[in-house]
C-alpha positions in Angstrom: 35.0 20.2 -126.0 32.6 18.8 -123.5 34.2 17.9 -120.3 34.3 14.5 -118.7 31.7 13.9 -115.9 33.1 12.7 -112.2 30.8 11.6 -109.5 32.1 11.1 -106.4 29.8 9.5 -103.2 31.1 10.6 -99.9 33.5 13.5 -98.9 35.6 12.0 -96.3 39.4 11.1 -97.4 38.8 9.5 -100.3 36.2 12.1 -102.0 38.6 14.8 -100.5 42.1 13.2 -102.5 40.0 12.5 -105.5 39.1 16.2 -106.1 42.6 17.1 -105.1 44.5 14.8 -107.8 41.1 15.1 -110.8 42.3 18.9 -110.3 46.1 18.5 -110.4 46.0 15.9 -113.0 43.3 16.8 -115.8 41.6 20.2 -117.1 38.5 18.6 -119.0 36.7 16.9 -115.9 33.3 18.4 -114.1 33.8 16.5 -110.9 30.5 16.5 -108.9 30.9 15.2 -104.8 27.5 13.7 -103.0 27.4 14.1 -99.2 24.3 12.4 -97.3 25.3 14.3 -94.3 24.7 18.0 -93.9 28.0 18.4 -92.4 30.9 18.3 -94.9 34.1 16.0 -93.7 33.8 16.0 -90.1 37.3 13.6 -89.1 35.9 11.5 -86.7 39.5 10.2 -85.9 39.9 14.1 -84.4 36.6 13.5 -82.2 39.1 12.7 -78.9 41.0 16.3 -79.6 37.4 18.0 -79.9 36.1 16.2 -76.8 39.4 17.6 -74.6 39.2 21.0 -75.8 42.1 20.3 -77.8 41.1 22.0 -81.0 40.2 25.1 -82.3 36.4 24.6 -82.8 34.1 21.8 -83.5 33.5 23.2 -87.1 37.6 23.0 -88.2 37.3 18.8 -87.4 37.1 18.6 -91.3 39.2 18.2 -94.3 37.4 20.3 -96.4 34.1 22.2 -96.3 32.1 23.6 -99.3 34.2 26.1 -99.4 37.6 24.7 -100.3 37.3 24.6 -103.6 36.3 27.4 -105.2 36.7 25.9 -109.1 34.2 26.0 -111.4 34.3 22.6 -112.2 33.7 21.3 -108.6 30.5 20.8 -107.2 29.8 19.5 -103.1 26.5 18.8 -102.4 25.4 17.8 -99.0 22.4 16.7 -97.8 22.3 14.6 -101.0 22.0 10.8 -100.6 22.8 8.6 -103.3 19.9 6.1 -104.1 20.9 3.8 -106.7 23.5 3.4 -109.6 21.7 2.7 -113.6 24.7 1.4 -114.9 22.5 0.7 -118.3 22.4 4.9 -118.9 25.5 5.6 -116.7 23.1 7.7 -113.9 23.3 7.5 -110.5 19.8 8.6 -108.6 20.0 11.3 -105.9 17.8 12.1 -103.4 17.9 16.0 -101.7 17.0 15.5 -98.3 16.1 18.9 -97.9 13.3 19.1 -100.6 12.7 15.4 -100.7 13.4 15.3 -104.1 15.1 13.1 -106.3 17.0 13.5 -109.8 19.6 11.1 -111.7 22.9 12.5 -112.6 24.7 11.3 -115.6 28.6 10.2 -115.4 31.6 9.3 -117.1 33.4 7.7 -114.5 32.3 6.7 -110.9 34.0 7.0 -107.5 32.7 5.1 -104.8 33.7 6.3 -101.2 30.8 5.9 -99.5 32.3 4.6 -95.9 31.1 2.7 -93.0 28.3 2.9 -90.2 29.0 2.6 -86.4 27.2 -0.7 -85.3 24.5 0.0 -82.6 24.5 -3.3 -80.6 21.4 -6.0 -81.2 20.6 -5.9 -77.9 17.0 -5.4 -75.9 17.6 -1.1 -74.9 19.7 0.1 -78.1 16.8 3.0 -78.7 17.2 4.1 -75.0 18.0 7.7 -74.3 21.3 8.1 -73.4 22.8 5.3 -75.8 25.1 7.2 -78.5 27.7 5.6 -80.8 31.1 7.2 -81.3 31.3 8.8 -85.0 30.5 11.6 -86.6 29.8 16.0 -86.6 26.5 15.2 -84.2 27.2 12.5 -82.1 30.6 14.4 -81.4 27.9 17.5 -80.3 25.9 15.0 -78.5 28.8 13.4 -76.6 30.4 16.4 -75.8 27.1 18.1 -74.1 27.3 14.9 -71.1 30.9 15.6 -70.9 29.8 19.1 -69.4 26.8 17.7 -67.6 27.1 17.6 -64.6 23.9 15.1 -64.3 26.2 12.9 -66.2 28.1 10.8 -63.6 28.9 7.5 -64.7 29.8 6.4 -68.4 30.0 3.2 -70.1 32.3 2.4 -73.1 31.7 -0.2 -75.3 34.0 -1.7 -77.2 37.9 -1.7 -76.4 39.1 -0.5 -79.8 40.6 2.7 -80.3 37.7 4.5 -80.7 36.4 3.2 -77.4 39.8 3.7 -76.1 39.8 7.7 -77.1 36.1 7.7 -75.5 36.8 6.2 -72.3 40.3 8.8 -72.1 38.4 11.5 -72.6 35.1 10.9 -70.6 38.1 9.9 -68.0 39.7 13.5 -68.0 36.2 15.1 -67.9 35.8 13.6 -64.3 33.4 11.1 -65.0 33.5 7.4 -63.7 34.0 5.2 -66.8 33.4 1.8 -67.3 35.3 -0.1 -70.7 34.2 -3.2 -71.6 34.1 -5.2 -74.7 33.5 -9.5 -75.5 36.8 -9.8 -76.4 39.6 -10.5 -73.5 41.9 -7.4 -73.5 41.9 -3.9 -74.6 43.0 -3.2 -78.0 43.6 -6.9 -78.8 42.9 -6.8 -82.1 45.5 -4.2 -82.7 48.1 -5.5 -80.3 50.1 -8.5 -78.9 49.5 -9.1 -75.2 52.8 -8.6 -74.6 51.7 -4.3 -75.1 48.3 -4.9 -74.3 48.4 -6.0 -70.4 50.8 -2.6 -70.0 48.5 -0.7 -71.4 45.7 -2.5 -69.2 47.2 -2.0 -66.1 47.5 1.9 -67.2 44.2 2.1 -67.7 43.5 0.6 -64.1 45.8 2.9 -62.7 44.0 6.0 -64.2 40.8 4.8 -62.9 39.2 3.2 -65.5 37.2 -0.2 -64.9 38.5 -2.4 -67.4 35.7 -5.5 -67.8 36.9 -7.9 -70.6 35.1 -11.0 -71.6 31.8 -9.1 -71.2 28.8 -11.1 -72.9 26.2 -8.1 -73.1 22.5 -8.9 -72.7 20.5 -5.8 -72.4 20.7 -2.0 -71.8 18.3 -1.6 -68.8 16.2 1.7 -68.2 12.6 3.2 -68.9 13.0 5.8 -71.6 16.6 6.7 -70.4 19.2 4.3 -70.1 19.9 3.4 -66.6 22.5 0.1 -66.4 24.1 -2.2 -68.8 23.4 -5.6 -68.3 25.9 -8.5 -69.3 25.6 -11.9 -68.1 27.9 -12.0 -65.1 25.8 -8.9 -63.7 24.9 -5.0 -64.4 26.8 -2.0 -64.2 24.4 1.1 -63.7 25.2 4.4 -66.2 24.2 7.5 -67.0 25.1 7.3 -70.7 26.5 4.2 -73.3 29.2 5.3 -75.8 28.8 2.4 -78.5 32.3 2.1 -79.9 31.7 -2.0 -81.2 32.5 -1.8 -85.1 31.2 -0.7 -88.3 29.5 -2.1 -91.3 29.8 -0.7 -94.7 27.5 1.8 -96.4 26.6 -0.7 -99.3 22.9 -1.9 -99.0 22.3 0.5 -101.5 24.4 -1.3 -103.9 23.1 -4.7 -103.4 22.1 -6.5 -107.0 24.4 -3.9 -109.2 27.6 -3.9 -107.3 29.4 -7.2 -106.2 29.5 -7.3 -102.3 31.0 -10.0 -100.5 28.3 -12.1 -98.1 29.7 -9.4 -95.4 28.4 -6.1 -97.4 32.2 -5.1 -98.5 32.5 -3.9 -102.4 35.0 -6.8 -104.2 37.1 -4.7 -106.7 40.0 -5.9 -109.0 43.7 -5.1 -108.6 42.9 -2.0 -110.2 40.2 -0.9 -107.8 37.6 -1.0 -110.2 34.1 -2.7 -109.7 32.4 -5.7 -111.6 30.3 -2.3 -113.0 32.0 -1.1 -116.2 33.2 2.9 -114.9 32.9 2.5 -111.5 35.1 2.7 -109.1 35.5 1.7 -105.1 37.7 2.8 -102.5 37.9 3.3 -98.8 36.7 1.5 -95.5 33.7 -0.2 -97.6 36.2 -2.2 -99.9 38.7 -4.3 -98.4 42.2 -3.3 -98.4 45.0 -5.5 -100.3 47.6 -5.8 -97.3 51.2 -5.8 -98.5 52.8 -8.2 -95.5 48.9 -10.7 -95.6 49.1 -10.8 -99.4 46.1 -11.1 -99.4 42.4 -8.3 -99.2 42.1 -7.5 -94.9 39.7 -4.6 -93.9 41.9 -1.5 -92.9 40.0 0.7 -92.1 42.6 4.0 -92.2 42.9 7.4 -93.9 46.1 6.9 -94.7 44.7 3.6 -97.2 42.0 5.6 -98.8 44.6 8.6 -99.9 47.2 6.3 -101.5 43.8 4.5 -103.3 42.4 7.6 -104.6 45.9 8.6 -105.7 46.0 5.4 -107.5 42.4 5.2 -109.0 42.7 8.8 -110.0 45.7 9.0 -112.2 45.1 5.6 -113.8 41.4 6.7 -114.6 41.0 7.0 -118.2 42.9 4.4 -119.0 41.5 1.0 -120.4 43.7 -1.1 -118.1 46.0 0.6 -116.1 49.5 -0.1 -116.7 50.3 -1.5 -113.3 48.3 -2.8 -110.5 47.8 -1.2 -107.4 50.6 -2.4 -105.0 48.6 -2.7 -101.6 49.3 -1.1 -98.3 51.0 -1.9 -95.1 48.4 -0.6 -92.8 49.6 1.5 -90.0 48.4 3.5 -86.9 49.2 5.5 -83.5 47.2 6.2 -80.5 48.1 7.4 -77.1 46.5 5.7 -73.9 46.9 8.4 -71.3 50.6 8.7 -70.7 51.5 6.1 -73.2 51.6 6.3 -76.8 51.9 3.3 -79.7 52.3 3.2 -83.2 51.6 -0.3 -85.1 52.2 -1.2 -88.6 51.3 -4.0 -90.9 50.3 -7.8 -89.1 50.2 -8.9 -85.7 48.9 -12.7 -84.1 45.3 -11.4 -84.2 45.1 -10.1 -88.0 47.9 -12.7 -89.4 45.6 -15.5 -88.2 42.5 -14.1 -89.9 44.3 -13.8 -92.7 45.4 -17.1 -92.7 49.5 -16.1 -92.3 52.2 -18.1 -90.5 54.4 -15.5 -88.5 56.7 -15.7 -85.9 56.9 -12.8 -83.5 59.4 -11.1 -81.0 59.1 -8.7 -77.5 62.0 -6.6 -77.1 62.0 -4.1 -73.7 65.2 -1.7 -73.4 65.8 1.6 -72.0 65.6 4.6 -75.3 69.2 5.9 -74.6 72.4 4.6 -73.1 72.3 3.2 -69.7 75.1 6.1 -68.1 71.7 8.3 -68.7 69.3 7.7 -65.9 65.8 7.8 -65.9 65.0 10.6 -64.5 66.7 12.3 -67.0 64.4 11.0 -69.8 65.9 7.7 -70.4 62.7 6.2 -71.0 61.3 2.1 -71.3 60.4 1.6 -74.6 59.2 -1.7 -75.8 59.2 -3.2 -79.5 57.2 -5.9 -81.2 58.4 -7.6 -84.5 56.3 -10.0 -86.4 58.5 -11.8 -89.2 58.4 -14.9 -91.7 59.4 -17.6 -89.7 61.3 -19.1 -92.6 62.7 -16.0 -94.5 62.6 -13.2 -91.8 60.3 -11.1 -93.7 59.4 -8.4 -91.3 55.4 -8.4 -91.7 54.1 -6.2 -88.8 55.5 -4.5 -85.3 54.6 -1.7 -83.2 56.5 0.3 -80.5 55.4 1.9 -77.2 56.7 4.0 -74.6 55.6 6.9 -72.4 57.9 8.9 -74.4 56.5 9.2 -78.0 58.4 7.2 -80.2 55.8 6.6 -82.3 57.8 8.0 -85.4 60.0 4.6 -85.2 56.2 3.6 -86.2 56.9 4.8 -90.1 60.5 3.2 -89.9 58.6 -0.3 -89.3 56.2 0.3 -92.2 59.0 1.1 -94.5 60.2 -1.7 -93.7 57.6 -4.5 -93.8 56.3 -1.9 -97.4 60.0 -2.9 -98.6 59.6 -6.6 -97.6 63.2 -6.2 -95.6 64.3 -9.1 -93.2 65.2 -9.0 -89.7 68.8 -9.2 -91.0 68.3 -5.5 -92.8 66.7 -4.8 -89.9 69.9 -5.5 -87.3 72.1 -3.9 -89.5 70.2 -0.8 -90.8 72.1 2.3 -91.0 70.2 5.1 -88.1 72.2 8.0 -86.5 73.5 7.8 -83.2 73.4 10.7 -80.4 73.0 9.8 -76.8 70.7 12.8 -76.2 68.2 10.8 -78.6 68.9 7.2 -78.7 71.4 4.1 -78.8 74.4 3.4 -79.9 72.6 0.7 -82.0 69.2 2.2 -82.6 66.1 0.7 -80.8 64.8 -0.8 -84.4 68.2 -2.3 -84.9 68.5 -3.8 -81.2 65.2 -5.3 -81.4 65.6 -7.2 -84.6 68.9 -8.2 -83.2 67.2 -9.8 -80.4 64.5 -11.5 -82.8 67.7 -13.3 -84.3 69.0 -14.1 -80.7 72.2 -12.5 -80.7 73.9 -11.6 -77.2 72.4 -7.5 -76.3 74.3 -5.4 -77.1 
């Protein structure tokens, strides 16, 4: 019996999940993964560890190599960029950038996972030497070398996000002078409520960063080598750019056989399958169906690809799939120096894009009871709640303290996943033991004060 013929493009999480469930769900499939890049599944969200010495080796900042699966029925091909998709014969053209060859590949069922781009800045100087962007096996090499220069003095982040967040950290504890600036007026506002974000501004102050918000960027300025970046208030001289201001999607290759919305993002169904009959989408170039928005947002996360490829995988040969896929809440952590935040599902920036009334709540308390003092480790720890003005839905929140309580992170997005109010919220059942935490646990406390009822 012949076997069933997968093609999978791109081996970041969602071609790595794919091969994991075609493997522990079927025995008749030849599953064949494209890589453009000649380095298989480097985790770019591990690039801040790699840049602090904080791993192992720049070579183990993967999921998976060529290596890691041994079948015979697998095949990883790097240095293979997928051209074109024949939908008429079921093909999909591949060129081998090594040779410079190119050679169609028939398939049964198609898995798109092709990823994003980091945007280089339309701006007079983005070809200057010295102007890198913040993704990826050889930009991580690249970055790293000016990290060890010497010659390398000053850096300039931009783009406030958490990538240019993790950059600016780690040029920081390298003992360079960084600069972090971005059009947008705070750091990590899209992520954020202001309520976190001018804490975590101020501790980026404090730790030496220069914070310029509300930057309107003209040029890079230099002769061969960048040498300042110029915004319209004034210029700010450098010895190297990080680039850390978005992505676009890897989809111009698709364009007049695959739907794309008029921002390059793949439209699939409920079921994650493409206007193409077979074909499949996944991953940061498709946007996400968000639980609390009700409604397709880009969320760009890991964790979103793996629960899609789990989905698109064990519903595959079916004609329709029995059930829809359900969406996901959308959740994150990342540590700013001595702080560290977890956020789950909508906040004012991404509920407004989405077009979502919410009504939201700041709660500030100390993690255990007040007989403990603080130098003892009762730590501030701060909690944000967005919620249905009318029902109470939770719909987002996110927690941050210098102590990591970022786990209370996954509490919120079982939550907002299991559409529970503020009232579940107050009274949710969490242990108590003043070594950890509360009589009344932080989540319940803050949803308590989201309902306005005397503190506890």
């Amino acid at each position: 019996m012949s076997k069933k013929k997968i093609i999978i493009v791109g081996a970041s999480h969602g071609g790595h999940q794919s091969i994991i469930e075609l493997l522990n769900r079927y025995d008749d499939v030849d599953i064949t993964l494209f890589e453009a890049g000649d380095f298989i599944s480097f985790m770019s969200c591990g690039m801040e560890l790699f840049l602090e010495d904080s791993v192992t080796n720049v070579n183990d900042v993967r999921n998976f190599s060529e290596k890691s699966f041994p079948q015979e029925n697998v095949h990883i091909m790097n240095n293979h960029l997928v051209q074109k998709i024949n939908a008429d014969d079921k093909t999909v053209s591949v060129l081998d950038s090594t040779t410079n060859e190119s050679k169609n590949y028939e398939y049964d069922k198609l898995i798109l996972s092709s990823g994003v781009t980091p945007k280089s800045l339309p701006i007079p100087g983005n070809d200057l030497e010295n102007v890198y962007l913040m993704r990826g096996y050889d930009w991580a090499t690249k970055i790293k070398a000016k990290l060890n220069d010497p010659e390398t003095k000053h850096i300039t982040v931009v783009g406030a996000g958490y990538i240019g967040i993790e950059a600016a950290e780690a040029a920081t504890k390298a003992g360079k002078e960084v600069t972090l600036m971005d059009v947008i007026d705070r750091p990590l506002g899209t992520y954020l409520d202001e309520d976190m974000t001018s804490i975590l501004e101020k501790h980026l102050i404090k730790n030496g960063v220069d914070v310029v918000m509300n930057a309107q960027l003209e040029e890079y300025v230099g002769d061969g080598k960048v040498t300042a970046v110029k915004t319209k208030t004034g210029e700010y001289p450098t010895d190297l750019v990080i680039q850390a201001a978005g992505v676009k999607p890897n989809t111009d290759w698709l364009k007049g056989v695959v739907d794309l919305d008029d921002r390059g993002w793949i439209k699939t169904d409920e079921y994650l399958r493409t206007n193409v009959p077979d074909v499949y989408a996944m991953g940061d170039a498709t946007l996400a169906y968000s639980i609390p928005a009700e409604t397709h947002v880009p969320i760009a996360l890991a964790t979103v690809v793996r629960r899609e490829a789990r989905y698109v995988i064990s519903h595959l040969f079916e004609d329709t799939p029995a059930v829809p896929f359900k969406g996901v809440v959308g959740s994150s952590a990342l540590s700013v120096f001595d702080y560290h935040f977890a956020e789950s599902g909508l906040n004012s920036f991404t509920a407004k894009r989405a077009g979502v009334e919410i009504a939201t709540s700041f709660y500030s308390d100390t993690l255990r009871p007040i007989y403990v003092p603080a130098d003892k480790g009762n730590t501030k720890v701060h909690v944000y709640l967005a919620y249905n003005p009318d029902s109470h839905q939770i719909l987002g929140g996110a927690v941050l303290s210098k102590y990591d309580i970022t786990a209370q992170g996954n509490v919120l997005a079982l939550a907002i996943e299991n559409k529970l109010s503020l009232e579940d919220l107050a009274d949710a059942d969490f242990f108590f033991q003043p070594g950890f935490d509360r009589q009344w646990s932080l989540l319940n406390l803050a949803a308590q004060h989201a309902l306005h009822e005397d503190k506890f």
